[in-house]
ZAVO-128002 format. One record per residue (C-alpha): residue number from 0; residue in three letters; x, y, z. Coordinates in Angstrom, 1 decimal. Example, Ala and Ser with C-alpha at 12.3 -4.5 7.8 and 13.67 -1.06 7.14 Angstrom:
! residues 2
[0 ALA [12.3 -4.5 7.8]];
[1 SER [13.7 -1.1 7.1]];
END
This chain:
! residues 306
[0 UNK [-88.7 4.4 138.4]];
[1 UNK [-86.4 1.5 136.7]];
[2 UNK [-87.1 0.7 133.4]];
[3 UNK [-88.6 -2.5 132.8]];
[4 UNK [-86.2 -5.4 132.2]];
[5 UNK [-87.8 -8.5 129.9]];
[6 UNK [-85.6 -11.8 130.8]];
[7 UNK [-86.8 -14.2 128.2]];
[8 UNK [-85.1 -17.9 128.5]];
[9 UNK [-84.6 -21.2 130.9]];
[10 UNK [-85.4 -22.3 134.1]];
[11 UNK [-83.6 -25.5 135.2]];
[12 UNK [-83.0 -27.2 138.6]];
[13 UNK [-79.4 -27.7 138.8]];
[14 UNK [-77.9 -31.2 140.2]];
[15 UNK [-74.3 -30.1 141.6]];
[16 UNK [-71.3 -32.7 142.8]];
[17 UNK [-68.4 -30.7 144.4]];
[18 UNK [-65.3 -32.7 143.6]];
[19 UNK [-61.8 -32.3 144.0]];
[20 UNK [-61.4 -32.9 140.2]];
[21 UNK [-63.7 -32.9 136.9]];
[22 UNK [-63.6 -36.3 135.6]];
[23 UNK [-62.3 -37.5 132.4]];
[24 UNK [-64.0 -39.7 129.7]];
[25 UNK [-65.1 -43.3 131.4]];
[26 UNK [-63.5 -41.7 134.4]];
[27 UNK [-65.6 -41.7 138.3]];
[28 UNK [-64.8 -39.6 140.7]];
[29 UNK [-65.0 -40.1 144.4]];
[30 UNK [-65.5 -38.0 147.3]];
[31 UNK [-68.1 -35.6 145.8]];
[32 UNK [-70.7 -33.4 147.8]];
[33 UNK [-73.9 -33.5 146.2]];
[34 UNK [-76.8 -30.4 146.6]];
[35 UNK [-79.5 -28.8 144.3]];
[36 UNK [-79.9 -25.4 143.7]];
[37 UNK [-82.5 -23.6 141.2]];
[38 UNK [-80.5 -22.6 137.6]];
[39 UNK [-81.1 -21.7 134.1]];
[40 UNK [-79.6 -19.0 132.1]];
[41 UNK [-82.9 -17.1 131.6]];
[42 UNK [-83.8 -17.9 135.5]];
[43 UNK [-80.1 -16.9 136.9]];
[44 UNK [-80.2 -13.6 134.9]];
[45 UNK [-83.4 -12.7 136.4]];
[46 UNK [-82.7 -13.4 139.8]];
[47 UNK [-79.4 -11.6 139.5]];
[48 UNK [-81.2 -8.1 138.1]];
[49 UNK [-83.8 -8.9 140.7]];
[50 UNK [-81.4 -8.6 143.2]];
[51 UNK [-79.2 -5.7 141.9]];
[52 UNK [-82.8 -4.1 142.0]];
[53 UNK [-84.0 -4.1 138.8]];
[54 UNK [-88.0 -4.3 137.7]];
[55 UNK [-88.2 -7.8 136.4]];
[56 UNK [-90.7 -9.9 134.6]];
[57 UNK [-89.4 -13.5 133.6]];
[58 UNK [-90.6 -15.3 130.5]];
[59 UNK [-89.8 -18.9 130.8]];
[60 UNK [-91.9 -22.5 130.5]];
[61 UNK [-91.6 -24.9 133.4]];
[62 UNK [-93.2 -28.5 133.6]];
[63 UNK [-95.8 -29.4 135.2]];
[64 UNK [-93.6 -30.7 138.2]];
[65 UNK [-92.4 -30.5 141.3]];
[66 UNK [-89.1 -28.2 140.1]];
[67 UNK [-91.3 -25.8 138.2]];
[68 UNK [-93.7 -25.7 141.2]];
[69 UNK [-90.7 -24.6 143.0]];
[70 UNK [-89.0 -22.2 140.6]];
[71 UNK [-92.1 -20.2 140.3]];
[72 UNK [-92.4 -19.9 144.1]];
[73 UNK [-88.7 -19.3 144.1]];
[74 UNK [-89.0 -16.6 141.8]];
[75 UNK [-92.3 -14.5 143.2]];
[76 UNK [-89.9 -14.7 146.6]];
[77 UNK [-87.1 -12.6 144.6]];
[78 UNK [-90.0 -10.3 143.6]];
[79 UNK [-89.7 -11.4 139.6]];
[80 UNK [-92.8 -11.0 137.9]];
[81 UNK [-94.0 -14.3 137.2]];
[82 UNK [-97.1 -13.5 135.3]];
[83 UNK [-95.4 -14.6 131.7]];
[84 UNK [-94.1 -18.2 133.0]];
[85 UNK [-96.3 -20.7 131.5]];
[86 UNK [-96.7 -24.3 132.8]];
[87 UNK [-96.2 -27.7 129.8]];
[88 UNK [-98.6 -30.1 130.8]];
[89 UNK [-96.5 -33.0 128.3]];
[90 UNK [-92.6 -31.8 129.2]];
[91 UNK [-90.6 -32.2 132.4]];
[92 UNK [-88.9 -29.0 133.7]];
[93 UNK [-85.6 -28.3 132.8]];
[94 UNK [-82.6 -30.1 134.5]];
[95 UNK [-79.0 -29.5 134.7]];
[96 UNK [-76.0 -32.0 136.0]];
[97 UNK [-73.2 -29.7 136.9]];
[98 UNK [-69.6 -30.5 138.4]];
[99 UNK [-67.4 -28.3 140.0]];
[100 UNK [-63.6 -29.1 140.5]];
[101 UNK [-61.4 -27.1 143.5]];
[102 UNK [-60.6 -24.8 141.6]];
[103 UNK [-64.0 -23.3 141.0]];
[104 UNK [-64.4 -25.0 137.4]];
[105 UNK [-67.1 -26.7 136.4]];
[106 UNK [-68.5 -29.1 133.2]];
[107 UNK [-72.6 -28.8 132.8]];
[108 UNK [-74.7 -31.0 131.3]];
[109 UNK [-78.3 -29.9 130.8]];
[110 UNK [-81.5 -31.9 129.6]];
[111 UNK [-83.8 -28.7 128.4]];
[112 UNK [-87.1 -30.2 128.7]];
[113 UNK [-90.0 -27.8 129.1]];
[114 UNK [-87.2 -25.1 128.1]];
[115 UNK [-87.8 -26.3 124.6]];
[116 UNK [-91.2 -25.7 123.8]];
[117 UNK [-91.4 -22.1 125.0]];
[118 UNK [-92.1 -20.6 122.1]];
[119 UNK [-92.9 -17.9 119.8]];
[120 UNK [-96.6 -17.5 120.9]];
[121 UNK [-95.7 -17.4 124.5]];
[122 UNK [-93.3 -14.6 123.8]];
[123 UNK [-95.9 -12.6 121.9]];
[124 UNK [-97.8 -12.2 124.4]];
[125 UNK [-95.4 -11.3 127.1]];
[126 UNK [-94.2 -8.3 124.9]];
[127 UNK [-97.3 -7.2 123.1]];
[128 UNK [-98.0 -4.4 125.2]];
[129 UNK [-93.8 -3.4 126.0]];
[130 UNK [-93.4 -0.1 124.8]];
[131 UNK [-89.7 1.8 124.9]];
[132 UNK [-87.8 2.3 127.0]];
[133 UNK [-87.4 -1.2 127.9]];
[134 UNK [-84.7 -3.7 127.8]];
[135 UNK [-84.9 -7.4 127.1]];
[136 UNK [-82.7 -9.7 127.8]];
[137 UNK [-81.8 -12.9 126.0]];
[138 UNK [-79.5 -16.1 126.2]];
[139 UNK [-79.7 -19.5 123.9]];
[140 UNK [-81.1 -22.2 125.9]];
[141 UNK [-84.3 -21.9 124.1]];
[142 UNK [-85.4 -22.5 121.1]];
[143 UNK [-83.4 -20.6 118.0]];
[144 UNK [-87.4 -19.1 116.5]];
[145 UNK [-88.6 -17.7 119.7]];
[146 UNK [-84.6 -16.2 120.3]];
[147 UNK [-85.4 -14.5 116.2]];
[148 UNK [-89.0 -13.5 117.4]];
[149 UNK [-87.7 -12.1 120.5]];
[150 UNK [-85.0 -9.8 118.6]];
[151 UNK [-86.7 -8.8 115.9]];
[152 UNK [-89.8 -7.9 117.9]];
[153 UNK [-87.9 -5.8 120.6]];
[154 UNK [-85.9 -4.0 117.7]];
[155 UNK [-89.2 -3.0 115.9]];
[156 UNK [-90.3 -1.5 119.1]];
[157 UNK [-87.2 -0.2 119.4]];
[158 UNK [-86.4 -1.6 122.7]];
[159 UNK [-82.8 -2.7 123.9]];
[160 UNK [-82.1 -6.4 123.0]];
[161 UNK [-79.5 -7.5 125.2]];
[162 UNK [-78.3 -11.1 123.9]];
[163 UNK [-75.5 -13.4 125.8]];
[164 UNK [-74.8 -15.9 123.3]];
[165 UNK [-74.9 -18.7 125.9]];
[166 UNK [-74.6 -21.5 125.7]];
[167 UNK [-72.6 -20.9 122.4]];
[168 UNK [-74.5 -21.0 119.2]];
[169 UNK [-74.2 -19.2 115.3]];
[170 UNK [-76.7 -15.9 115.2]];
[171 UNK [-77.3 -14.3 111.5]];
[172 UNK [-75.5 -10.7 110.9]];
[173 UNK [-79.2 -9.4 110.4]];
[174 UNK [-80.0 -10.5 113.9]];
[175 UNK [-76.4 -8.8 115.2]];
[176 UNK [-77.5 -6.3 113.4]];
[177 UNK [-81.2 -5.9 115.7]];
[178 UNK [-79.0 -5.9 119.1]];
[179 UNK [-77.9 -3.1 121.3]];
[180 UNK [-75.7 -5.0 122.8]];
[181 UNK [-74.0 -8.4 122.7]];
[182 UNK [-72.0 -10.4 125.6]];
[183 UNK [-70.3 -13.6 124.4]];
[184 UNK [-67.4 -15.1 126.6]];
[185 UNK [-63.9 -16.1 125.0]];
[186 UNK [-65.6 -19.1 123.3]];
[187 UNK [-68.5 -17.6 122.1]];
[188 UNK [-66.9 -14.9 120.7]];
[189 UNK [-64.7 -17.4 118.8]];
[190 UNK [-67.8 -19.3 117.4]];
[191 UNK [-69.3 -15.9 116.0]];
[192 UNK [-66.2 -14.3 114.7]];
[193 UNK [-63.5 -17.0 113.6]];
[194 UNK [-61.0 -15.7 116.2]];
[195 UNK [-59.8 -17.2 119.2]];
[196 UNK [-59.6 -15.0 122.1]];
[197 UNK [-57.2 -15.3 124.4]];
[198 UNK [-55.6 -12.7 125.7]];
[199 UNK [-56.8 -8.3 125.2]];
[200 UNK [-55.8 -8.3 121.7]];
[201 UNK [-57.5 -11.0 120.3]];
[202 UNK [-60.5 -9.5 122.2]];
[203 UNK [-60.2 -6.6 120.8]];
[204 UNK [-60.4 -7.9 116.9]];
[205 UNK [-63.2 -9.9 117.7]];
[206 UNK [-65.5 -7.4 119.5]];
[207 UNK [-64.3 -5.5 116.6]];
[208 UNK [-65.3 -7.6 114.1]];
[209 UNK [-68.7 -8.0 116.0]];
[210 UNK [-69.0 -4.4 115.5]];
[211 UNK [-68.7 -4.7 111.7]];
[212 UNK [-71.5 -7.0 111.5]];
[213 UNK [-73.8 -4.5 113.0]];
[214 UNK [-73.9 -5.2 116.5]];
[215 UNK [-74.2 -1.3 118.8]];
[216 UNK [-72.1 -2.4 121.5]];
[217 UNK [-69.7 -5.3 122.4]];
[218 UNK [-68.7 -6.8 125.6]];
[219 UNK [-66.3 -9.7 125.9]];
[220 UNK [-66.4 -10.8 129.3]];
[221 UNK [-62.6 -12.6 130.2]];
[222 UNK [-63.2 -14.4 133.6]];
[223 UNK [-61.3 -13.2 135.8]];
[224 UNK [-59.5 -10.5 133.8]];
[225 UNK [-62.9 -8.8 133.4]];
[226 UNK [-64.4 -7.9 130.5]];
[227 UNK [-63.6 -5.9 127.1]];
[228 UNK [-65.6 -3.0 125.9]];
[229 UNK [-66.1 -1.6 122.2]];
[230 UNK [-68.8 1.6 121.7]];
[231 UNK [-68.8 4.3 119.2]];
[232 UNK [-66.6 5.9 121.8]];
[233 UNK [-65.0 3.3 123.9]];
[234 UNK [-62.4 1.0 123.8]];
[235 UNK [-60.8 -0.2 126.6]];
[236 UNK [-60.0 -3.6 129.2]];
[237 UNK [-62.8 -2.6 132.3]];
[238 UNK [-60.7 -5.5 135.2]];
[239 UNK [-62.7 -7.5 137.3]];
[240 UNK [-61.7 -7.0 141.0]];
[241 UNK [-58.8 -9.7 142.5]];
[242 UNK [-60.8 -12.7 144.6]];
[243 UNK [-60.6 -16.4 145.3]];
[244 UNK [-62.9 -18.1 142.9]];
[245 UNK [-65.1 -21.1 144.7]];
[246 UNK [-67.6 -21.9 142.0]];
[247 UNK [-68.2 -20.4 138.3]];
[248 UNK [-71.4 -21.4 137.8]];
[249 UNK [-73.3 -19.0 136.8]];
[250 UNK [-71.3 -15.8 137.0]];
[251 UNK [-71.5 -15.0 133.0]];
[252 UNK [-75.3 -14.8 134.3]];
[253 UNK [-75.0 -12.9 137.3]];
[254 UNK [-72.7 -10.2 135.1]];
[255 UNK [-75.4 -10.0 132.5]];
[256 UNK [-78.1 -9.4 135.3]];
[257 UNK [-76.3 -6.8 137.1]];
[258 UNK [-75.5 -5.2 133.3]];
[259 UNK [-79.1 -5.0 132.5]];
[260 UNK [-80.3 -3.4 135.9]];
[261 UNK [-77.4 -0.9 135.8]];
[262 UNK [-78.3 0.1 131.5]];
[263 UNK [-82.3 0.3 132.8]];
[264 UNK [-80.9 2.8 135.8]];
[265 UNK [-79.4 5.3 133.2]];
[266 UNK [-75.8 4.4 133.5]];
[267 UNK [-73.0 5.1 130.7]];
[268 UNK [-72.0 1.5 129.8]];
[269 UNK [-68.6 1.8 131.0]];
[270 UNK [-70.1 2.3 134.3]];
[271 UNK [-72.4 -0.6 133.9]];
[272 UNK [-69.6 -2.9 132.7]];
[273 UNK [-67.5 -1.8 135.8]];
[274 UNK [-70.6 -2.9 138.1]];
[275 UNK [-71.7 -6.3 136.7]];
[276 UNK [-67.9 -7.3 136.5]];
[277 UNK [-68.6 -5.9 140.7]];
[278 UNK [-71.2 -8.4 140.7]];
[279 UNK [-69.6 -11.1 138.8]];
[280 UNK [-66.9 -11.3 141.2]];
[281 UNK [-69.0 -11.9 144.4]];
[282 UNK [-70.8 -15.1 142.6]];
[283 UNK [-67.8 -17.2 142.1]];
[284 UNK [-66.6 -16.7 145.8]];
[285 UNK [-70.0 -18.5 146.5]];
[286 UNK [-71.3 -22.1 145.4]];
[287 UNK [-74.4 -22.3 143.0]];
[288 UNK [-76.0 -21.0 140.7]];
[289 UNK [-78.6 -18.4 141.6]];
[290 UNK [-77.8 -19.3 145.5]];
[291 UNK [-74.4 -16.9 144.3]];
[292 UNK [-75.4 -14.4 143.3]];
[293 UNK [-75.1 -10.8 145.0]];
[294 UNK [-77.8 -8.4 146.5]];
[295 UNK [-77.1 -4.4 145.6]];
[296 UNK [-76.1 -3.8 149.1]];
[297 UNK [-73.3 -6.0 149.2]];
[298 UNK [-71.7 -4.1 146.1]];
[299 UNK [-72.3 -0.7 147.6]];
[300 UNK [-71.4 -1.6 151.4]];
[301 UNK [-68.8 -4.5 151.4]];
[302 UNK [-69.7 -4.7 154.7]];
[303 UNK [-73.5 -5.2 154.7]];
[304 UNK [-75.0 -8.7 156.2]];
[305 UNK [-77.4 -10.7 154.0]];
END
């Protein structure tokens, strides 16, 4: 049996325009194609381990709306726990206003709403009774308190805290210090360690420098290069395979959900790295957020039909 995986974060319906470019300041944009699709960091990243298999439980706060109506039916359809997402009679569900360019990028603008009051209580609950080995899995779309609670109440019961530090934010070295493993992008890397990545070497001084602070295990995910590794006993660029991106959205979330499933299955994390960047590079040949992202199947027969 798959050890239990604890996604604690956002739900959000996101509000896409597909455009041939992203506009500039005071600029409008034309010719768009306009469609919603369910999002959220904490929401994608469940979906995505929920599809690569995983056990999941979700612990998220929706309004009291049609979109969190939705998202909880939405999510009991993926088979993701739902018991832990509480409904805020006072806040709207979260929304986000996304648009993607032909190339595949993509600016996102997000009103949190309901995401904002899920809080420490509501987490406490959810992982009162979580005993190792379990993994939990956080991102920064909620509040900073509950993000604290969630960390240093997973370390005490010595569980492994996963954090992506999305959407880029400062974290304390005593927190770093609580994680088992930390996934920033180029950016976020930059934001926690002074140095800009851009290219393997600069990678490899700031996941080292993550490492200093106290952080287990570092992974630097590089778009479409892939994603750099630092262990105790690895070191080392793990590519992402060649394709034709279509939409971005998302896939930092669908690697961190495939990365989750694959650590709660057993597997060294080189070989966990090698299948969310798999994963990863499936969801940006697809549009949407959670809409993109990959069933197992599909990773171990190319071939197989959805």
């Amino acid at each position: 049996m798959s050890t239990p995986i604890y996604v604690i974060g956002s739900s959000n319906t996101d509000m896409v325009v597909k455009a041939d470019k992203l506009p500039g300041p005071g600029e409008t944009v034309l010719g768009g194609t306009f469609f919603m699709n369910a999002g959220g960091k904490g929401a994608n990243q469940a979906v995505a381990a929920a599809r690569m298999g995983g056990d999941v439980t979700l612990v998220a706060h929706v309004g009291n709306d049609i979109f969190g109506q939705q998202a909880i039916a939405h999510f009991q359809k993926e088979n993701i726990n739902t018991s832990y997402i509480t409904t805020d009679p006072d806040h709207p569900s979260g929304v986000a206003l996304i648009v993607v360019d032909a190339k595949g990028e993509n600016n996102i603008t997000v009103a949190s709403g309901s995401n904002g009051y899920l809080d420490q209580s509501k987490v406490e609950e959810a992982l009162a009774d979580l005993v190792n080995p379990a993994i939990i899995l956080l991102q920064m779309e909620i509040p900073e308190a509950t993000i604290k609670y969630a960390i240093t109440m997973g370390h005490a019961k010595k569980l492994k805290v996963i954090l992506n530090p999305a959407p880029a934010r400062a974290v304390s070295a005593s927190l770093l210090g609580r994680l088992h493993l930390i996934t920033p992008n180029e950016s976020e890397a930059e934001l926690l360690t002074g140095i800009k990545v851009i290219g393997l070497d600069s990678a490899a001084k700031a996941a080292k420098k993550l490492r200093e602070t106290g952080v287990a295990n570092v992974v630097i995910t590089l778009g479409a290069k892939g994603a750099y590794l630092l262990t105790d006993s690895v070191a080392k660029l793990i590519p992402a395979p060649a394709v034709k991106s279509l939409d971005s959205t998302a896939a930092g979330d669908c690697f961190n959900g495939a990365l989750a499933v694959a650590l709660a299955e057993g597997m060294q994390l080189e070989d966990a790295v090698v299948l969310a960047c798999q994963a990863a590079s499936i969801s940006v040949t697809r549009l949407g957020a959670q809409a993109s992202m990959p069933y197992r199947r599909e990773i171990e027969d190319p071939k197989s039909k959805i």
